[in-house]
N, C-alpha and C positions, 0 to 999 in steps of 0.2 A: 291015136289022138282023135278028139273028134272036134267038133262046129262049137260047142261050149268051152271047150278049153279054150281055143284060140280066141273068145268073145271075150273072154277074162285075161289072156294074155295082151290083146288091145289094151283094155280100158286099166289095166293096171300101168301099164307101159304109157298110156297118152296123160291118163292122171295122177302119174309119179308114186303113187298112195295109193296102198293095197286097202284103207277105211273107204277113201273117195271112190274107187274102184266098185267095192261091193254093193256101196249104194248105188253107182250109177247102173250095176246090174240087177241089183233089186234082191241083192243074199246075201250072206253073212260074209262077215271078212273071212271066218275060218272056213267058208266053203270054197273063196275063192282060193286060199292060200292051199286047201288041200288038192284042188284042181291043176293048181300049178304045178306044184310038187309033181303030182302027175305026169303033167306034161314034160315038164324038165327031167324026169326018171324015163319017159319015152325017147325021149330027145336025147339023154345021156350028155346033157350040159345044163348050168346055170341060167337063167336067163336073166337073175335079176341081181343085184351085189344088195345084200339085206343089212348089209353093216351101216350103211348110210342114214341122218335121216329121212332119205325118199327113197322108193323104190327105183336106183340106176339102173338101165339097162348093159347086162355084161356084151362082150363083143359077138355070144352068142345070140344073145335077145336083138341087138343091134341087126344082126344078118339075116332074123327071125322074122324081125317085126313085119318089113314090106309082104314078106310072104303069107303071112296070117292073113294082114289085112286082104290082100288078092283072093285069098280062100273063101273069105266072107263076103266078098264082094260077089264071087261066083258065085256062091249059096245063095245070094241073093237074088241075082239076075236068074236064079232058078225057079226060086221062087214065083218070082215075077213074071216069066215066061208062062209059068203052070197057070197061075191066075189070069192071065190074061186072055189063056186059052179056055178056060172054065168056065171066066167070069166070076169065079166065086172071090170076095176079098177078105183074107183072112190074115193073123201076124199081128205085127204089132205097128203103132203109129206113134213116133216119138215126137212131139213139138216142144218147140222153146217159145215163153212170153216173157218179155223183154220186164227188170222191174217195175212191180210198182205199176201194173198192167189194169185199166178198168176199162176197158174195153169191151163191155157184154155181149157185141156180135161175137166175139172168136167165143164163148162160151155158148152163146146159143148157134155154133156152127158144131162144136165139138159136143153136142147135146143130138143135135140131128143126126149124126156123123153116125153116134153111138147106135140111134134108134135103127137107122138101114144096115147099119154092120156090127153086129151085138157080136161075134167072132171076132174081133180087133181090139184088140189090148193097149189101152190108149195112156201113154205117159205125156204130161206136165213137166215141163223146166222151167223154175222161172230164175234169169241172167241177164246180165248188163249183155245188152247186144253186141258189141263186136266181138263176145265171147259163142254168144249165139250162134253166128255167121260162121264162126271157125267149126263149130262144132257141125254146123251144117253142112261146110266142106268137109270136114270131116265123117261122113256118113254117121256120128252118132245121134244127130237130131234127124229127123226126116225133113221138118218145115220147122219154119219160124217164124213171130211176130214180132219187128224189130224198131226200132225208132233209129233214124239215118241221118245224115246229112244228104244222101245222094239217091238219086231215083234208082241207079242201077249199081248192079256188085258181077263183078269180074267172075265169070264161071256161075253164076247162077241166075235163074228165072224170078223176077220179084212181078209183084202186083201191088200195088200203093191202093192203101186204103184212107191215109188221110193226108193234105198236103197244105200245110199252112205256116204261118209266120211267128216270131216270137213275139209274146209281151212282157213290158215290164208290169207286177201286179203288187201295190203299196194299199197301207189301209187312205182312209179318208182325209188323213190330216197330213200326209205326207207333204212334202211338198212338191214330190213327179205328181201326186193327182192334181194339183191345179195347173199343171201344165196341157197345153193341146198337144204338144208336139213331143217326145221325147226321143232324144241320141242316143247312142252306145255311148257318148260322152259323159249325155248327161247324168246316163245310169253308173259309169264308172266311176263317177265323184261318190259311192254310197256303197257299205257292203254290200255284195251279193250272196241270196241264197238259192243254189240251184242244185239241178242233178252233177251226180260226180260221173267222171271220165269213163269212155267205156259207154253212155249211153248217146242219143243220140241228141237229144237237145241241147248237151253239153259240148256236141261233137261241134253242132252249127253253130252254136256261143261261142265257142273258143276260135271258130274258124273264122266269124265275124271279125271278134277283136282284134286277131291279129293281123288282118286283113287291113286296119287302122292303127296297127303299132299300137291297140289299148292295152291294157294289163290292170284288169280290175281286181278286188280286194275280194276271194272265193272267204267270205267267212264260215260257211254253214253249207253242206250237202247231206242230201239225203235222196234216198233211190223212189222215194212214193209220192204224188204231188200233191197228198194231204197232207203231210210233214212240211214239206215247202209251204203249202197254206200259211200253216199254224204259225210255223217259225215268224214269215211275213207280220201277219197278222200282230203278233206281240211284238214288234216293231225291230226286230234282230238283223233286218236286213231287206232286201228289194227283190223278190221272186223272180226268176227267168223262167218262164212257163210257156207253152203253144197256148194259142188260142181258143181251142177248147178247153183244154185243162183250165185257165183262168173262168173261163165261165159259170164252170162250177161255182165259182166264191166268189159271187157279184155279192154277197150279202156281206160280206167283211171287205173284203178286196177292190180296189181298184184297177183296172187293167189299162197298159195303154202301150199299145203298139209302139215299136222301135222300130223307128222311123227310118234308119238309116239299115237296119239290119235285113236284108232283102231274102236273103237265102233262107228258102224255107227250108222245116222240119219234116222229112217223111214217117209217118206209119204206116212199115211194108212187111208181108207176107214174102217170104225168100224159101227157095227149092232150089235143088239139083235140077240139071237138064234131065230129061227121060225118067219124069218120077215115075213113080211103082204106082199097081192100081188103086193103092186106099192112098195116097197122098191126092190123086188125081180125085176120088171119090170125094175126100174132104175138102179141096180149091170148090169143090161144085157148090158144095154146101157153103162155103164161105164165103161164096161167091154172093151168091143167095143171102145169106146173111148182113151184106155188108150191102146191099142192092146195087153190086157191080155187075154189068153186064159183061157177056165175050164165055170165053172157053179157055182150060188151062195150057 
């Protein structure tokens, strides 16, 4: 067996789907499936029960899995050791951007990134974040760019790049825009159009509400806050947006801070402890990018 097979007995195992599998390694389903075969003709067991519609793990896959994953783990920390001792950073660099991402530092960070380390093979995710986060415990993302309710995450290193409050964001004739002041109350007397669960504005919205026993009317989500614009705009409903994102759309929009709603919105960059040299390479650069000071 070798370091490929077991990279594909992961990600078929974690992504139930031998389709979702092959993308996420970047080759054909049938080269995964003949990889396995492979493996399971070395191994002289199943590892996977195909009768299902997902990929179930049999009780040999089951006994398999932790071990694979431990193997790639070592190959890593090998990896890792060798460049460090080198200095040279090579491999690949997986990141997750949370939907619906406009965020141009992480691209003009992952632009610079490229130019010092043109040897780094650099993938893109883009996912509702607290899929992100797993995937990041999960060693299959390196780093990620997440939208939170919380400053910090259990077992990982984060860096906050943006940290601000929610607004309600109505056109001009609404009637929250002649207000100074607006509630979670006042907003829940009104559809809401906002992001759906799983990201991170959503996460501080809901935890607001129920924080107030409110229970407002989700008419409309959507994962991109030019969707949420628009919807808004043709009057479908009362936008839950951060602060910048509203800004955007002073030209249709009205914004106005929920007043009662305290808890901000984090956008944060999240890592494993003890990252590897190009994740440590890219925090430099994003650092930079984002004009935050300090070291990773």
């Amino acid at each position: 067996m070798d370091l490929r097979q077991l990279e594909y007995f992961v990600a078929v195992a974690e992504e139930r789907n031998f389709t979702r599998a092959a993308e996420r390694v970047h080759i054909s389903q049938s080269g995964v499936s003949a990889q396995i075969r492979q493996l399971e003709r070395e191994l002289g067991a199943e590892l996977f029960d195909r009768s299902a519609r997902t990929a179930a793990l049999t009780t040999a896959g089951k006994a398999a899995l932790d071990h694979a994953r431990a193997a790639l783990a070592a190959a890593g920390a090998v990896r890792q050791a060798v460049g460090e001792v080198t200095e040279l950073i090579r491999g690949r660099l997986s990141i997750g951007m949370v939907i619906g991402c406009t965020v141009t530092p992480l691209f003009d960070a992952l632009a610079a990134f490229h130019r010092a380390h043109p040897g780094v093979e650099i993938s893109l995710v883009e996912d509702h974040s607290d899929r992100l986060v797993d995937g990041v415990r999960a060693s299959t993302l390196d780093l990620a760019l997440i939208g939170t309710p919380t400053a910090a995450h259990e077992g990982l290193d984060a860096l906050t790049i943006i940290e601000e409050r929610l607004v309600a964001a109505v056109p001009a004739e609404h009637p929250l825009a002649r207000q100074d002041r607006v509630t979670l109350r006042d907003l829940c007397a009104y559809p809401i159009v906002c992001m759906p669960p799983g990201t991170g504005l959503r996460a501080v919205f809901d935890r607001v509400c129920a924080a107030q026993s409110l229970h407002p009317t989700i008419a409309l989500q959507a994962g991109a806050a030019d969707a949420i614009a628009d919807l808004a705009a043709r009057g479908l409903g009362v936008a839950v947006l951060s602060e910048s994102m509203a800004a955007h759309y002073r030209d249709r929009l009205t914004a106005r801070l929920i007043d009662d709603a305290e808890t901000p919105a984090f956008l944060s960059l999240v890592w494993k402890h003890s990252p590897s040299p190009a994740v440590r390479a890219f925090l430099a650069h994003g650092r930079r990018a984002f004009g935050i000071s300090g070291t990773a």
